[in-house]
C-alpha positions as CSV (number, residue, x, y, z in Angstrom):
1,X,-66.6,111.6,109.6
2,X,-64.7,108.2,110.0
3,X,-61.5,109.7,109.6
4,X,-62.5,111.8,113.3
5,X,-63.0,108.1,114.6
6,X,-59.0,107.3,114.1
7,X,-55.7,107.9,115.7
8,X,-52.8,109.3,114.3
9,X,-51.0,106.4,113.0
10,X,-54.5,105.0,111.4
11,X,-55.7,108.3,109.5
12,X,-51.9,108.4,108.5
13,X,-52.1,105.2,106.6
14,X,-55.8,105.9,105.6
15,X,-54.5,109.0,104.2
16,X,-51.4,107.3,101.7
17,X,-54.0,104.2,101.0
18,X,-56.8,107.1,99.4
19,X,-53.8,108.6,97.4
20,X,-52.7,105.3,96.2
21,X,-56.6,104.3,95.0
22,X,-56.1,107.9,92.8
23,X,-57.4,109.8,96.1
24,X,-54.5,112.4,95.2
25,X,-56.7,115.5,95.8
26,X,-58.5,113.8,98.9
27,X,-55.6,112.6,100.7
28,X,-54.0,116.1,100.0
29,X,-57.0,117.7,101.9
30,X,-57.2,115.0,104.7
31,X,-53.4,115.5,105.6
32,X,-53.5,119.5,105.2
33,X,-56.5,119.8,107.4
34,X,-55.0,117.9,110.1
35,X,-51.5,118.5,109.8
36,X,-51.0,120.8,112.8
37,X,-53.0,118.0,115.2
38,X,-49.3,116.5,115.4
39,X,-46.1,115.4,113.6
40,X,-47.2,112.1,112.1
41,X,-49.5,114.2,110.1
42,X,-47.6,117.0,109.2
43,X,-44.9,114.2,107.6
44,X,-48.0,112.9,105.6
45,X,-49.0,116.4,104.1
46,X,-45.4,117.2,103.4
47,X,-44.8,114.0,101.9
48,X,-47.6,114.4,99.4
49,X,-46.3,117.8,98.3
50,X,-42.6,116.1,98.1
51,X,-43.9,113.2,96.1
52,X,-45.7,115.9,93.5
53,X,-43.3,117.5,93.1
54,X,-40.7,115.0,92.0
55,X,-43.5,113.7,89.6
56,X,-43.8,117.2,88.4
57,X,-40.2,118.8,88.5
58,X,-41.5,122.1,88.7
59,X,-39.6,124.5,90.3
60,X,-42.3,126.3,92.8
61,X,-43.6,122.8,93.4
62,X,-40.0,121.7,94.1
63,X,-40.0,124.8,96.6
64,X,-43.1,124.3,98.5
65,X,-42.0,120.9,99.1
66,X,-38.6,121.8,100.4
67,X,-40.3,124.4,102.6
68,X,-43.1,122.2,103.8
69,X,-40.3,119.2,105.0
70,X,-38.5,122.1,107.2
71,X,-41.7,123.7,108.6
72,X,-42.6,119.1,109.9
73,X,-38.6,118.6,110.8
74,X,-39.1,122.1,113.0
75,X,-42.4,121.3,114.7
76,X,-40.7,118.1,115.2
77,X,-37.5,119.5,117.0
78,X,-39.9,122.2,118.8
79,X,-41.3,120.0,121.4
80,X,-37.3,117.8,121.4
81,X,-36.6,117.2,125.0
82,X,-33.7,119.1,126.4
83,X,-31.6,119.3,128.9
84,X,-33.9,121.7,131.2
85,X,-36.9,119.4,130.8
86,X,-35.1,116.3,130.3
87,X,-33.9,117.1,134.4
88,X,-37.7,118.2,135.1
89,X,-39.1,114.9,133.7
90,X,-36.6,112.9,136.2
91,X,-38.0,115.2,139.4
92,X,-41.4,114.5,138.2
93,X,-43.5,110.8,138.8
94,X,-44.7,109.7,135.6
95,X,-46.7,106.4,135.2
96,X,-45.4,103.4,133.2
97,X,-48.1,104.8,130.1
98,X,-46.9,108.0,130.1
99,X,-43.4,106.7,130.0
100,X,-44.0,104.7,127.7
101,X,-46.0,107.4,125.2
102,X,-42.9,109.8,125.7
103,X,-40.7,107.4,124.0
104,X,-42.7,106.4,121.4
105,X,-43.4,110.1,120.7
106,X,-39.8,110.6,120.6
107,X,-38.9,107.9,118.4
108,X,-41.5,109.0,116.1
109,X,-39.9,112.5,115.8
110,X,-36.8,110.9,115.2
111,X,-38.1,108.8,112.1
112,X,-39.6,111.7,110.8
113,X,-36.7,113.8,110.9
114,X,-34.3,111.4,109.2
115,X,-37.3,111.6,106.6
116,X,-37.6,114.8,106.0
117,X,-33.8,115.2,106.1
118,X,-33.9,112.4,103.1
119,X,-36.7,113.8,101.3
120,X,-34.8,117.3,101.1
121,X,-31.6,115.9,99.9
122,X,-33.5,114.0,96.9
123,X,-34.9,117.5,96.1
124,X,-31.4,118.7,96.6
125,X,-30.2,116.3,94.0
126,X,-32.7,117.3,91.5
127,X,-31.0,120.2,90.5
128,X,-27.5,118.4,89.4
129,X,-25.5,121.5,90.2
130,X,-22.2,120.7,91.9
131,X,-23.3,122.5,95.2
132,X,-26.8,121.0,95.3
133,X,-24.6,117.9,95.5
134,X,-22.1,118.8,98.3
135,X,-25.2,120.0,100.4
136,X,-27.3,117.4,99.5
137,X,-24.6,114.9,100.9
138,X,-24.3,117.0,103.9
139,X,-28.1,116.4,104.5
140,X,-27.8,112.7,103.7
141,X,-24.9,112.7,106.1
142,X,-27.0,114.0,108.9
143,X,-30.1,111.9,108.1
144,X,-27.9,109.0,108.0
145,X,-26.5,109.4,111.4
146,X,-30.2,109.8,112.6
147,X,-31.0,106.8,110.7
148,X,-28.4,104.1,112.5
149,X,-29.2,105.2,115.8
150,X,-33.0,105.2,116.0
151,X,-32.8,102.1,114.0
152,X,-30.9,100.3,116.3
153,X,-33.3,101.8,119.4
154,X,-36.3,100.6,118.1
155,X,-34.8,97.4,116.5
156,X,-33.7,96.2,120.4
157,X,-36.8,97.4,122.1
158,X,-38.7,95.5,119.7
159,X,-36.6,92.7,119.6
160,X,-37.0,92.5,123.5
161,X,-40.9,93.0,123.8
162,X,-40.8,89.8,121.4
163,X,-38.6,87.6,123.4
164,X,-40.4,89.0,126.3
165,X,-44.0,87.7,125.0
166,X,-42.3,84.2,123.9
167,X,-40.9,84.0,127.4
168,X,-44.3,85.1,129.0
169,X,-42.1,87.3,131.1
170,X,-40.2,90.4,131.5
171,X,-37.2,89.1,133.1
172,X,-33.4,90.0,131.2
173,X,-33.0,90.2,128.0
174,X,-29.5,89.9,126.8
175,X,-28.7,91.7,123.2
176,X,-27.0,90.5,120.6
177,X,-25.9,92.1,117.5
178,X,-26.7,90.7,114.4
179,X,-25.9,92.4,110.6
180,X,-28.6,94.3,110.9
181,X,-27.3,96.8,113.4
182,X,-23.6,96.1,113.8
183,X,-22.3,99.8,113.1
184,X,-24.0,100.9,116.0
185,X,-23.6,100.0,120.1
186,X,-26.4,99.2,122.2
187,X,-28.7,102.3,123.9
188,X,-29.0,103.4,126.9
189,X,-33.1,102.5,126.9
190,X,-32.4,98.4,127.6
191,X,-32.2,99.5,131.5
192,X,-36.0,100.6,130.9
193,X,-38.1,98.5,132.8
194,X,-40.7,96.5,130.2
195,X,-43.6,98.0,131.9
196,X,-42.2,101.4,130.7
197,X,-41.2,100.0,126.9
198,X,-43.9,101.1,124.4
199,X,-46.6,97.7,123.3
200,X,-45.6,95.2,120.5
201,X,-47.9,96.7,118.1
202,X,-46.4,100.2,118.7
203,X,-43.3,99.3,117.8
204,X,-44.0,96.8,115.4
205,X,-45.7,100.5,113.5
206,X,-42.1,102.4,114.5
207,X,-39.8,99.3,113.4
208,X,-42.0,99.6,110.3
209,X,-41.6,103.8,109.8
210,X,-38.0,103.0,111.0
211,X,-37.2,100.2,107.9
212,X,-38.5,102.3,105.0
213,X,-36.4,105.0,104.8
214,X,-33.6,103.0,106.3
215,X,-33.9,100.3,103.6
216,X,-34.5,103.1,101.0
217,X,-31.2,105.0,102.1
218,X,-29.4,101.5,101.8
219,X,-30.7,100.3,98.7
220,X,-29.7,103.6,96.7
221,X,-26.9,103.6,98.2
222,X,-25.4,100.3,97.2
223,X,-27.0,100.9,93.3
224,X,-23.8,103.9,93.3
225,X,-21.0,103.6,90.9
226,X,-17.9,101.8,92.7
227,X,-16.0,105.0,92.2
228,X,-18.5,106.7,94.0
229,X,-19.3,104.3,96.7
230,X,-16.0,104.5,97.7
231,X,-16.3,108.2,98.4
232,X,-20.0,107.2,100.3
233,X,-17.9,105.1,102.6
234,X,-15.0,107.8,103.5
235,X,-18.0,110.0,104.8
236,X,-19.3,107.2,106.7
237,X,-22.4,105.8,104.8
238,X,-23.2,102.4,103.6
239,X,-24.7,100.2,101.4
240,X,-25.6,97.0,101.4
241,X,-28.5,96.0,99.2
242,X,-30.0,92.8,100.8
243,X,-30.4,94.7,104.5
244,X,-32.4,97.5,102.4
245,X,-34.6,94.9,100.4
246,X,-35.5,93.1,104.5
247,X,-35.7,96.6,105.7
248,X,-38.6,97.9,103.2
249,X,-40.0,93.6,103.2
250,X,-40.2,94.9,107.2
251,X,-41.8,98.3,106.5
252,X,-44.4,96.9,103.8
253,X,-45.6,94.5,106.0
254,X,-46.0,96.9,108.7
255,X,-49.3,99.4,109.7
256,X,-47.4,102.0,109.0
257,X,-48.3,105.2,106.8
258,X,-45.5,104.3,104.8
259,X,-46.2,100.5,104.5
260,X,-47.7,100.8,101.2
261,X,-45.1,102.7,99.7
262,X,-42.5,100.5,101.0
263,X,-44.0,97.9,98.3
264,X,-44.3,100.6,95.5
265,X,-40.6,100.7,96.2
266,X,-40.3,97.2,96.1
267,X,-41.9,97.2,92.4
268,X,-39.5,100.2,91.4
269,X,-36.8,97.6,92.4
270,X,-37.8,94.4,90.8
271,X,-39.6,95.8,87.9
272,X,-36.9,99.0,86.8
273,X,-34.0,99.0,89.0
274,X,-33.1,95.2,88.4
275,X,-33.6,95.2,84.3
276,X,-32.0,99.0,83.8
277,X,-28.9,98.2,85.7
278,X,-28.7,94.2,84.7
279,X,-28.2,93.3,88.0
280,X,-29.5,89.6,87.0
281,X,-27.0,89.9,83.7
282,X,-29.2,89.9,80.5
283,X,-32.5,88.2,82.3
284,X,-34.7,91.0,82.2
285,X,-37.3,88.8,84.2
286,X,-34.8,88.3,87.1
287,X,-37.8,90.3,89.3
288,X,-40.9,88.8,87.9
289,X,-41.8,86.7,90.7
290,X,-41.2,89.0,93.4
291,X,-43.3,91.9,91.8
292,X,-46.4,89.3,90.8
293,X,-46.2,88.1,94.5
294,X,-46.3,91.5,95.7
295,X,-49.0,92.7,93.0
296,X,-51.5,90.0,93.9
297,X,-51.1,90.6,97.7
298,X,-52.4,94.1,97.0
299,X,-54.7,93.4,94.2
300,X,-57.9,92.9,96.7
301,X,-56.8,96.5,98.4
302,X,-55.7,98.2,95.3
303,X,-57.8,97.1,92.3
304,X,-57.8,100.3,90.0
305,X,-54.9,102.4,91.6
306,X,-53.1,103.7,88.7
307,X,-49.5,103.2,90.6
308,X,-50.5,99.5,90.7
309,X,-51.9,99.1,87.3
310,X,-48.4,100.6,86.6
311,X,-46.0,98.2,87.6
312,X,-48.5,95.3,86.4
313,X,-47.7,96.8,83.2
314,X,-43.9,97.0,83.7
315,X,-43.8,93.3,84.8
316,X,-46.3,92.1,81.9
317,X,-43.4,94.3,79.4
318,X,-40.5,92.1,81.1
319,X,-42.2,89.1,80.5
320,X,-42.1,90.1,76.7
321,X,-46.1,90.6,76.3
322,X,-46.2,93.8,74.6
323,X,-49.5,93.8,73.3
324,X,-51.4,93.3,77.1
325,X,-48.9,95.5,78.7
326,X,-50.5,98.2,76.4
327,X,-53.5,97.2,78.0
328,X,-52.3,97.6,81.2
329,X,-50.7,101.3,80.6
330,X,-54.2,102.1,79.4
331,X,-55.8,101.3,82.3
332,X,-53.6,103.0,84.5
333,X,-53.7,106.1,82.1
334,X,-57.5,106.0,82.3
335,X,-57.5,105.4,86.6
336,X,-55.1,108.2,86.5
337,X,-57.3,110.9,85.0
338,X,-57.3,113.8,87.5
339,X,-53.3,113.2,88.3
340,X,-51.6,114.8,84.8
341,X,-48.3,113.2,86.3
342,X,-48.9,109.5,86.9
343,X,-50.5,110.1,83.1
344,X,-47.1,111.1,82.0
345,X,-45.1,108.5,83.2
346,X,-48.1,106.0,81.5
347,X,-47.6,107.6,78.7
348,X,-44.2,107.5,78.6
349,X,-44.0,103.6,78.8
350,X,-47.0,103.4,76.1
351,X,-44.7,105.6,73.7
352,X,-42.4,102.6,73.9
353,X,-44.3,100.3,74.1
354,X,-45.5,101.3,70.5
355,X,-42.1,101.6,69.3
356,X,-41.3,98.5,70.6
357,X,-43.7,96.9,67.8
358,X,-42.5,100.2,65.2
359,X,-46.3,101.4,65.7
360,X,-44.4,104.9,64.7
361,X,-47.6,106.6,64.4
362,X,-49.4,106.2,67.9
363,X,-45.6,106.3,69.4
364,X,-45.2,109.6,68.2
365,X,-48.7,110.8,69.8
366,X,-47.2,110.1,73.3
367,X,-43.7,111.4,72.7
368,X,-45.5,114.5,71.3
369,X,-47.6,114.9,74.4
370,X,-44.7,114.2,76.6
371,X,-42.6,117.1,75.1
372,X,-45.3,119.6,75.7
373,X,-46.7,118.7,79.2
374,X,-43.4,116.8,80.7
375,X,-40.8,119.2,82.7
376,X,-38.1,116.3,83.3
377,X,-35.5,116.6,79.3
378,X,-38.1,118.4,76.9
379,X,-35.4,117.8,74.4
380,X,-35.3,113.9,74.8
381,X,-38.8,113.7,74.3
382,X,-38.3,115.8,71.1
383,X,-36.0,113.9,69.8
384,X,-38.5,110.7,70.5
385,X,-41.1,112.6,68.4
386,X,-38.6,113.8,65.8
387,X,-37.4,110.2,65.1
388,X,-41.1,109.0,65.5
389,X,-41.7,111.8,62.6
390,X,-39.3,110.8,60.2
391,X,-40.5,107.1,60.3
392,X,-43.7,108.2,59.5
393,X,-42.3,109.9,56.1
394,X,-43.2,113.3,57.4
395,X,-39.3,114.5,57.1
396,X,-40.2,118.1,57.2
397,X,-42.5,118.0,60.4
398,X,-39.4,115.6,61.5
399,X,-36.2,118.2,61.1
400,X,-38.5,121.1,62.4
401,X,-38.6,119.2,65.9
402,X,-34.8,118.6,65.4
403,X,-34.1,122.3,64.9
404,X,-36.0,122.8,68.4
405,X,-34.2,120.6,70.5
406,X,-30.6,122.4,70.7
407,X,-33.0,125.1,72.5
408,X,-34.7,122.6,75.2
409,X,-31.3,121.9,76.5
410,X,-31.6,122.6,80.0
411,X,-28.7,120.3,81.9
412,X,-25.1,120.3,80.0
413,X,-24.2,117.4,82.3
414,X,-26.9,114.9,81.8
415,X,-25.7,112.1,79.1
416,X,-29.5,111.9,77.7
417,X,-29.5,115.7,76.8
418,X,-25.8,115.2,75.6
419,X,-26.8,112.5,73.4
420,X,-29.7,113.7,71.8
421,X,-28.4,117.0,71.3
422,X,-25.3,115.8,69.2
423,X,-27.9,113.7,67.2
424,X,-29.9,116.7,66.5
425,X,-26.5,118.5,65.4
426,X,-25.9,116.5,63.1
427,X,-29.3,116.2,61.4
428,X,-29.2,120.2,61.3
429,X,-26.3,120.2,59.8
430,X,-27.0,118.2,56.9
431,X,-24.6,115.7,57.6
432,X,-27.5,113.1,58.3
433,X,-30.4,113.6,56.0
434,X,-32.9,111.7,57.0
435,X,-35.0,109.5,55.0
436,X,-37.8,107.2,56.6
437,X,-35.3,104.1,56.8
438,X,-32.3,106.4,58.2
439,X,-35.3,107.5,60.9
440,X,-36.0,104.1,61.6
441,X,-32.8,103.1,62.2
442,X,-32.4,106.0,64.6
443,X,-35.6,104.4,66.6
444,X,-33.8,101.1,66.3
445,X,-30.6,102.4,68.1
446,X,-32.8,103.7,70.7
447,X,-34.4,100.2,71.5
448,X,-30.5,98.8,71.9
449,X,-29.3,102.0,73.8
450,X,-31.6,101.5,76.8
451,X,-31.6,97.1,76.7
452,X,-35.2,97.0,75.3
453,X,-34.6,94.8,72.8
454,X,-34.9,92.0,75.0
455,X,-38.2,93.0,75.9
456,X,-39.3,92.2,72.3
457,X,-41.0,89.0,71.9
458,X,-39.6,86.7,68.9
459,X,-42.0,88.3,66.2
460,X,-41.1,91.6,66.9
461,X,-37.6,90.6,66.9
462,X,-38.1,89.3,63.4
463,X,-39.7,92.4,62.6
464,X,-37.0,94.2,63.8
465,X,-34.1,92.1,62.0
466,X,-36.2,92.7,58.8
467,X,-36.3,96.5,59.2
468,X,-32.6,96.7,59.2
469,X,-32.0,94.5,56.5
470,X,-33.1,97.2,54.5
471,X,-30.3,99.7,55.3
472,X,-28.0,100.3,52.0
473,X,-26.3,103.1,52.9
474,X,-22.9,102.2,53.6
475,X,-22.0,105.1,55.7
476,X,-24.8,103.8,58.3
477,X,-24.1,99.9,57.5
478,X,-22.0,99.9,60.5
479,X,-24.6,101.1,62.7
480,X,-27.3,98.6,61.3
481,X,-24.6,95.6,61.8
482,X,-24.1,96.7,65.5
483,X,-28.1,96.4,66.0
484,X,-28.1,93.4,63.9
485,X,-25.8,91.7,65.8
486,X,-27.8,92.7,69.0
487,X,-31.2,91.4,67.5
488,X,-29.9,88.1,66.9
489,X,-28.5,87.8,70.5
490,X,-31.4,88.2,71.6
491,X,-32.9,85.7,69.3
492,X,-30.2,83.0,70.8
493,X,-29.1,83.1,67.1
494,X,-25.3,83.3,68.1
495,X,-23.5,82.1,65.1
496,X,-25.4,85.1,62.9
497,X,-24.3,87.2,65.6
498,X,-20.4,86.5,65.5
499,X,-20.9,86.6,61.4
500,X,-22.6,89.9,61.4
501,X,-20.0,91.4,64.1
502,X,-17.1,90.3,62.1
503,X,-18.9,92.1,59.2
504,X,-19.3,94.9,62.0
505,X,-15.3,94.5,61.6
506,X,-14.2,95.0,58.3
507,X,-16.4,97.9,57.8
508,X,-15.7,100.2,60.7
């Protein structure tokens, strides 16, 4: 087999680039049948089982995962140096290789135990219980600490094997601190001689492993609210979103197992993070560029992965082409056919793409499928087909999937479940009969509730704009005014904007 042929590091990345090109089931066997040959790929197979698992949200798959991540952090710590053998390693004569192999080993384990420490807090988190929370940031907390220091280890012995092969020499390097690791003081490994310092291209792999999770853990971290960065900081974390961006530009560009995710992450960034939160204001195309550079850099490695074909769609979506975004969804649905979740998450961006153009009918097909295969808010996706339902003109099919959703409740905290569950009150309660234009208006509100709207191209817009122009019912004119007023914003028609929210005005 070729896979017999490679080291560790090689059949690591082999191993994420098969899963990435829909290898799911293939890259699962290749990491479990050699994931007690060492560390590196132990992390692999546990990662694959953590990153199922968040796609599915199912609670034995959330367990496994958690339970595979301890069982890599302990054979990790098993083999840590301590104090017995750290003084049996100074009696001993070692030669500048195996020196030089030990630390690399042990920076490994050190990367992978800030990962797994990571990994379990995100799982952690998934539960939104108040003491999944307080131990999940007790897990960050210690990952974070792991995180600064290795960083900075590899970052100088890097940094010095690179001014050493500029210089053509091995003579003193003198550090200097830069943004990138000012929190932390130099080690104790600059008195290494060179001979002893692992090669270039070792820890141009560990400055690589080192940068994902790192730039990861700083890019979430600075996308907090400010009242709860502020509480980040007082336990000694930090964010700052340009060093993550460098650190996961660093790890993607890396031969690292986790290069190619570092630019999946990337595309999560530029393509969802960067329109959901308006970090560029109301230019949902603020990421564009970046995520078309990064796509056509991996186009020649990556031509049908599903993940790929993905964010190709995302990006076509925030560039206001609808119709060939479809396209693109489909494809990836299609490339995705033997992983049911990567289908999901297609099919949840095809649901609205559909109601994007009102295309109630094969919106309502997703939303449908979503509410009986997803695990992650049943009841939202209930709501989505009830509303889809009621557009349609089938109002009794409609308030039978609203009289379900109080039931799907799962999480009384989460605003989505909050939101939808109220709506569905209200329709119960007869206090919002719906007729098809009451249902459509519904759809409509949630197009301007999650900033889609400007996602519309001008003919939908228009489409839109004429849609609500046929509200009469006073009680839901104020409503219709608000998305109005939004529709025409987005049009750059500004003086119908102010005239319709003045409207707005007098009638609330």
């Amino acid at each position: 087999m070729q896979d017999r042929k490679m080291d560790d590091p090689q059949m690591a990345l082999y191993g994420i680039k098969v899963m990435l090109n829909n290898g799911f089931k293939e890259s699962e066997d290749l990491f479990n049948e050699y994931k007690n040959r060492s560390p590196l790929m132990s992390a692999g197979a546990s990662f694959v089982q953590f990153l199922h698992a968040l796609m599915t949200f199912e609670e034995d798959q959330l367990q496994e995962a958690a339970a595979a991540l301890k069982q890599t952090e302990r054979q990790c710590t098993h083999n840590q140096d301590g104090l017995l053998k750290a003084f049996t390693n100074r009696l001993m004569q070692r030669t500048v290789h195996e020196s030089a192999v030990l630390l690399e080993n042990r920076l490994q384990k050190q990367v992978i135990i800030a990962d797994c420490q990571l990994y379990q807090a995100v799982l952690t988190f998934v539960n939104q219980e108040l003491s999944g929370y307080v131990r999940g940031g007790w897990i960050l907390r210690r990952a974070w600490k792991i995180y600064e220091k290795t960083y900075i280890e590899i970052k100088n012995l890097h940094d010095r094997r690179v001014f050493a092969s500029k210089r053509g020499q091995s003579g003193a390097f003198e550090h200097k601190q830069d943004s990138l690791t000012r929190t932390v003081s130099a080690p104790a490994l600059m008195h290494l001689d060179l001979d002893e310092v692992p090669s270039q291209e070792v820890l141009g792999r560990l400055m690589g492993a080192i940068s994902f999770g790192y730039g990861i853990f700083q890019l979430c971290i600075s996308l907090m609210p400010p009242n709860v960065l502020r509480l980040i900081q007082y336990l000694g974390f930090e964010g700052d979103r340009d060093l993550g961006l460098r650190s996961l530009v660093v790890a993607s560009k890396s031969t690292d197992m986790k290069a190619p995710l570092a630019s999946l992450a990337l595309l999560w960034y530029h393509t969802v993070v960067r329109p959901f939160f308006s970090l560029d204001g109301g230019n949902v195309e603020g990421g564009v560029m970046e995520a078309l550079s990064i796509l056509h850099e991996k186009k020649e490695m990556y031509p049908n992965s599903a993940l790929f074909l993905f964010f190709h769609g995302r990006v076509l979506r925030l560039q206001c082409k609808v119709v060939k975004s479809l396209v693109a969804y489909n494809k990836a649905l299609t490339a995705a056919k033997d992983q049911r979740e990567i289908q999901l998450i297609c099919l949840y961006e095809i649901g609205w793409c559909n109601l994007l153009q009102l295309k109630w009918s094969e919106a309502k097909v997703a939303f449908v499928r979503l509410k009986e295969e997803s695990r992650w808010s049943r009841c939202y996706y209930a709501y989505l087909a009830a509303v889809c339902l009621g557009a349609l003109g089938q109002s009794e099919e409609s308030y039978q999937v609203f009289c379900s959703i109080p039931g799907l409740v799962k999480r009384k905290n989460n605003q989505i479940e909050i939101f939808v569950a109220k709506r569905a009150e209200r329709v119960i309660a007869g206090e919002l009969p719906l007729s098809e234009d009451e249902a459509v208006l519904l759809g409509l509100e949630l197009l301007f509730l999650w900033n889609a709207l400007s996602t519309c191209s001008q003919d939908e817009l228009h489409i839109i704009e004429t849609e609500l122009s046929k509200q009469t019912q006073e009680r839901l004119m104020p409503l219709a005014q608000l998305l109005q007023g939004a529709v025409y914003t987005c049009l750059r028609a500004y003086s119908k904007a102010i005239q319709v929210n003045n409207s707005f005005r007098c009638v609330s």
